[in-house]
N, C-alpha and C positions, 0 to 999 in steps of 0.2 A: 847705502844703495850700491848694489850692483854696478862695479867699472865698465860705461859704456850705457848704462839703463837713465832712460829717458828723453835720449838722442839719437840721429841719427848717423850710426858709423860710414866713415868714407869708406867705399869700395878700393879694393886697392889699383895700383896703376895695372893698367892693361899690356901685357910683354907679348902676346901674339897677333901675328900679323891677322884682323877680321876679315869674314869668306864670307858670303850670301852661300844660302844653298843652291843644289844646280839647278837649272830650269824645270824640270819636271817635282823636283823635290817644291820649289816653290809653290808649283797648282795643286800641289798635295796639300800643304801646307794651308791653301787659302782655303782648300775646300772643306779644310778637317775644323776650321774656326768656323765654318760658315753654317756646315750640317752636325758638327759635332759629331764625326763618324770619320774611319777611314775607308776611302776611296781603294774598293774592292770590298769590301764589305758586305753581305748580305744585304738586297735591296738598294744599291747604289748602282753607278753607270760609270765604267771606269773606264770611259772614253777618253784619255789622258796620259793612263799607262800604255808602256810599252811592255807588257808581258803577254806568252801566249795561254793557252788554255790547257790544264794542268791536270787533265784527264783527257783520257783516250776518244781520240777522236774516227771520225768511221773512218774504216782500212787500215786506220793506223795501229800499231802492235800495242796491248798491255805495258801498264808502266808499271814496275815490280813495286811491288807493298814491303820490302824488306832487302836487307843485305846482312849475309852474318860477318861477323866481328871477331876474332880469336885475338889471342892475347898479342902478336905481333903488330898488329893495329890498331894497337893504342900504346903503340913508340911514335917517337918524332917522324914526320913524313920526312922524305927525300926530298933536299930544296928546289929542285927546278923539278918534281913529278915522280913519283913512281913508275917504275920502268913497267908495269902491265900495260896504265893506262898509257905511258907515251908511246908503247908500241901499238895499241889500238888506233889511236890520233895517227900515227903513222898509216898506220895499214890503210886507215878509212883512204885517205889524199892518194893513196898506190890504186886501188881499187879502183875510184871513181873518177879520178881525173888524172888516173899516170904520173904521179908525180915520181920523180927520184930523190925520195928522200925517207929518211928512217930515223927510228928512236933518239937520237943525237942529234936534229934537226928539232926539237919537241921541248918546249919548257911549260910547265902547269901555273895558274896561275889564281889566285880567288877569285873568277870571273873575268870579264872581258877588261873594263875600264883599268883596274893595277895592270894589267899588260899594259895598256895602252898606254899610261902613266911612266911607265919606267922605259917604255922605249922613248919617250917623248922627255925624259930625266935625263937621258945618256945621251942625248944628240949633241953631238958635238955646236960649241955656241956660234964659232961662222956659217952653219949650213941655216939657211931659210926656210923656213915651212911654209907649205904652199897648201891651201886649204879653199873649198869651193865657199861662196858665201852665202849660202842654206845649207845649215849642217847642223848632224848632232848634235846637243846644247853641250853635252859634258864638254867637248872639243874647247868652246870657245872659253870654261872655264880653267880646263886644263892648260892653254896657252897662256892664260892672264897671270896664275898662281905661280907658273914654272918661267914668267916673264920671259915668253919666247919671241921673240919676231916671225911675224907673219907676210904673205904678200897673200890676195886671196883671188880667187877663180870668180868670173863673171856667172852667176846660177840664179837667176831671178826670170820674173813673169817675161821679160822681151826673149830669152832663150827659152821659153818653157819648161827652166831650169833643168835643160841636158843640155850642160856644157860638151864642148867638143875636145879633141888634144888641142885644137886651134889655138884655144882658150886658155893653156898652161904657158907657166913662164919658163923661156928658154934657159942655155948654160948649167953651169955645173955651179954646186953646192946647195941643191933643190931638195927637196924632203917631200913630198907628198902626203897628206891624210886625208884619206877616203874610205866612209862608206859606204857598201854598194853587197846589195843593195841597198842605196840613200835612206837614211833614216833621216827626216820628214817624207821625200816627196816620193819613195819606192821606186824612181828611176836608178836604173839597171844597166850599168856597162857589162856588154857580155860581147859573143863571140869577135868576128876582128877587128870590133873597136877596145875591146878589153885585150886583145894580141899585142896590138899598138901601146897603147897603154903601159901596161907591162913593158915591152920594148925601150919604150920612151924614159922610164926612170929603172931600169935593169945595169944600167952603161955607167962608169967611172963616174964620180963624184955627183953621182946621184942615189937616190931612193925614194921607197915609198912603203904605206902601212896601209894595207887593205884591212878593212874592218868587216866581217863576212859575218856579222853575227844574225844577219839575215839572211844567209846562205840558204837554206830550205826553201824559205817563202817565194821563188820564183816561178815564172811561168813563162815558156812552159815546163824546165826544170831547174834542179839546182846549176847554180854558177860559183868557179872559185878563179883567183886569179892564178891556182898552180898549177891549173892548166896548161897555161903558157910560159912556165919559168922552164929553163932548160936546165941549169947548172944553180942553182938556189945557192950553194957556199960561195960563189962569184957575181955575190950581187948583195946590196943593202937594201932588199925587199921581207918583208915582214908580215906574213898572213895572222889575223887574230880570229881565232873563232871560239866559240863557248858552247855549253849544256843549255846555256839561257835561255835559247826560239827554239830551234830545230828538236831538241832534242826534247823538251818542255819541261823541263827542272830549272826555275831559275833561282827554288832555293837553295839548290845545290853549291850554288856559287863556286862552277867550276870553270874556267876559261885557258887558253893557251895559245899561244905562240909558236908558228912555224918560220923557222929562218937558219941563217946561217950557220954553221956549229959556233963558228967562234963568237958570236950575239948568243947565244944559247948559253957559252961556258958564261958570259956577263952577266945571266940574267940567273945562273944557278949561284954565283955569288953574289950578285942580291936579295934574294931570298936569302942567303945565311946569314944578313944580319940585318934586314927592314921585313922580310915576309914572314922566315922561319916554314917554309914550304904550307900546302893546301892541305887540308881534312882527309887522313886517309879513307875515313868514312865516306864521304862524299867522292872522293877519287874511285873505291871500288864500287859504289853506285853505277859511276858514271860510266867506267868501265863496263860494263854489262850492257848498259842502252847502245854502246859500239861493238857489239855483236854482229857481224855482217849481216846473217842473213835478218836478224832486225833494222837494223840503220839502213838496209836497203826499203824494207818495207816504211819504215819512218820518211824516208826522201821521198818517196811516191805520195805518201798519202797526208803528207803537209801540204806539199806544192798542188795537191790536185782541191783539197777541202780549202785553203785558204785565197786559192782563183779561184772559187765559186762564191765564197765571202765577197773578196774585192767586187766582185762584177758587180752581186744581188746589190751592197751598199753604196754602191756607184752611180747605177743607175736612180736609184732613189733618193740620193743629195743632189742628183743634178738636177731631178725633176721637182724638188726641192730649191730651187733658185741654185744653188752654189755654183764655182766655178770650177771644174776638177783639171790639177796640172801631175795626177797621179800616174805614175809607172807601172811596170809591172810585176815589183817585186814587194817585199816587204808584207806587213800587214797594219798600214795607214792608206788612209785618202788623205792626201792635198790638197786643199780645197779655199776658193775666196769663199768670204761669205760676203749675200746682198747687200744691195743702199749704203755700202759703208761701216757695214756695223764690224767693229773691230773685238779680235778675239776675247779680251779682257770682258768687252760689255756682253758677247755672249755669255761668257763661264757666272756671270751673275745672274741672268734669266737661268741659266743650267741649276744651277746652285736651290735652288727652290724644288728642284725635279732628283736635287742626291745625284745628279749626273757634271760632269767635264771634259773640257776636249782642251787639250795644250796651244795656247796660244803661238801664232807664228813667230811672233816676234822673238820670241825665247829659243827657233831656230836661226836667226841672224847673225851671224858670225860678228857684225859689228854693233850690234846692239842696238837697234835704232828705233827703239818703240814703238808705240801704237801709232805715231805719225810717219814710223818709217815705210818701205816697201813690201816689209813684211804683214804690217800693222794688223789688216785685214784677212789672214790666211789663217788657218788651222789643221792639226792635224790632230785625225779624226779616226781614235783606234777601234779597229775588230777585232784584233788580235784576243783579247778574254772574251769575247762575247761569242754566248752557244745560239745557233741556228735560232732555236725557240725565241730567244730575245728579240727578234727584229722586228715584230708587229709594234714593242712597246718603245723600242727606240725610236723608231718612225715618229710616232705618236709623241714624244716629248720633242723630239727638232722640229715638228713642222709646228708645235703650238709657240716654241721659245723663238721661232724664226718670223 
């Protein structure tokens, strides 16, 4: 008999530290055992995901079917970016919000989150990260895995989670992570409360990391925070934006970093030995969708098709029982649902329909489950769904409600 046949062998011991997946990965995950399908999928409802819709929407310019290739583009990409595109990435921030900043200001990165990771890796360990407590779900795992300390921001139903500066903790060795537009609840620090803001962590032994990957989706246009930077190489402020929303490739997984040169030179030698730089395929893609006088037509005609979304969907969860604490950016609704029913027991009435919405509780910075404050709230994406769907989306919430 075969050494080991008949019994059952020990697995061997476990040497790496176990992760849950992130919060959205999770409602994926429940939903793909539940229907046997993945969520996006022809004939699903992928009220859950945060992606936008990956054809051209009206106003908005053609998305190219092709990029050619020559034999220099299938060498090693340049670690922190290809200098075409981070002069694009430049240009766009000079154009549209005056920035003073240029191709040396610009690091490339596989999308949004490894930026966000490696700034949130190098922070020095006495500084604090200051975080609101309705956020992004990667945030709260990114803090737990890189064992950060936190203090967090008051953003729940008694402020109608628009925190104020009020709300931030004083002194120096402060780090800020925010995004904004807010990913759950689409509130939007903008004009001189986002001046402030900026101001507020611009100054000595402070910073902060704007996360703008919702940058497009506002109304009534786009917002960035380099609007208001003066001197960007005299300060530890860090803008992340990506190809992800705005630009609507998020298989492109192209993302970047705008900050200091000398955060810049840190993040080119990280890539040379954890990244190995980004796809130059997917960089000359990307390159192209930053074509001024398209990336102009693209900023118009997100922000105008995706406030028509918000509203049409707004109106009809409210009239729909919910409770909406939505803003005016992104492409989520906020929302309570009635008598208590909490997001978990929604997504199982969902779940019969091939349809899900991401439970709130999975934006709680502290994690406080279905009994916590967030328990009963959801968020509730438009972002993939085309116009023609809305009669059938109607039609599965009001009979699952």
């Amino acid at each position: 008999m075969a050494r080991g046949a008949g019994r059952v062998l020990a697995s061997a011991p476990v040497i790496l530290r176990q992760f849950p997946p992130m919060g959205v990965y999770e409602t994926l995950f429940r939903f793909a055992e539940a229907t046997h399908t993945y969520m996006g999928e022809p004939g699903t409802h992928p009220w859950a995901q945060g992606f936008p819709l990956t054809t051209r929407i009206e106003g908005g310019p053609e998305l190219p079917d092709s990029v050619a290739i020559g034999a220099a583009d299938r060498m090693y990409p340049k670690a922190d970016g290809q200098p075409p595109l981070r002069e694009a990435i430049a240009a766009y921030y000079r154009e549209h919000y005056g920035a003073r900043i240029t191709a040396d200001h610009v690091a490339v990165f596989a999308g949004g989150r490894p930026a966000i990771f490696a700034i949130l890796a190098f922070l020095l360990e006495d500084v604090a990260v200051a975080i609101e407590e309705t956020e992004y779900t990667p945030y709260h795992d990114l803090l737990k895995v890189l064992r950060r300390p936190h203090v967090l921001i008051q953003s729940n139903a008694q402020n109608r989670f628009r925190p104020t500066l009020a709300d931030h903790p004083r002194g120096d060795g402060v780090f800020l992570v925010k995004s904004n537009p807010c990913n759950p609840t689409g509130v939007t620090c903008q004009g001189d409360a986002l001046r402030a803001l900026v101001a507020a962590y611009a100054g000595p032994g402070r910073g902060a990391l704007f996360d703008e990957a919702y940058e497009f989706f506002c109304d009534p246009e786009p917002v960035s925070a380099l609007r208001y930077v003066e001197d960007l190489d005299r300060t530890n402020l860090f803008v992340v934006g990506a190809a992800t929303k705005g630009l609507q490739v998020p298989g492109m997984r192209v993302g970047w970093v705008v900050a200091a040169r000398r955060h810049i030179e840190l993040f080119r030698n990280y890539s040379s030995f954890a990244m190995g730089g980004v796809s130059r395929a997917s960089q000359l893609y990307v390159t192209k969708l930053l074509e001024p006088a398209r990336v102009r037509q693209a900023r118009t005609a997100i922000a105008a098709f995706y406030t028509r979304q918000r509203r049409r969907y707004g109106k009809a969860l409210s009239e729909l029982g919910l409770e909406l604490f939505t803003g005016d950016g992104g492409f989520y609704h906020w929302a309570r649902l009635p008598r208590g029913l909490s997001g978990d027991a929604f997504n199982e009435r969902l779940f019969a329909h091939r349809a899900a919405i991401l439970p709130g509780r999975l934006c709680d910075m502290q994690r406080r489950g279905d009994h916590g404050p967030l328990g009963d709230l959801i968020r509730f994406s438009f972002g993939p769904l085309p116009p023609e769907s809305f009669e059938q989306d109607l039609a599965i919430l009001s009979q699952c409600l």
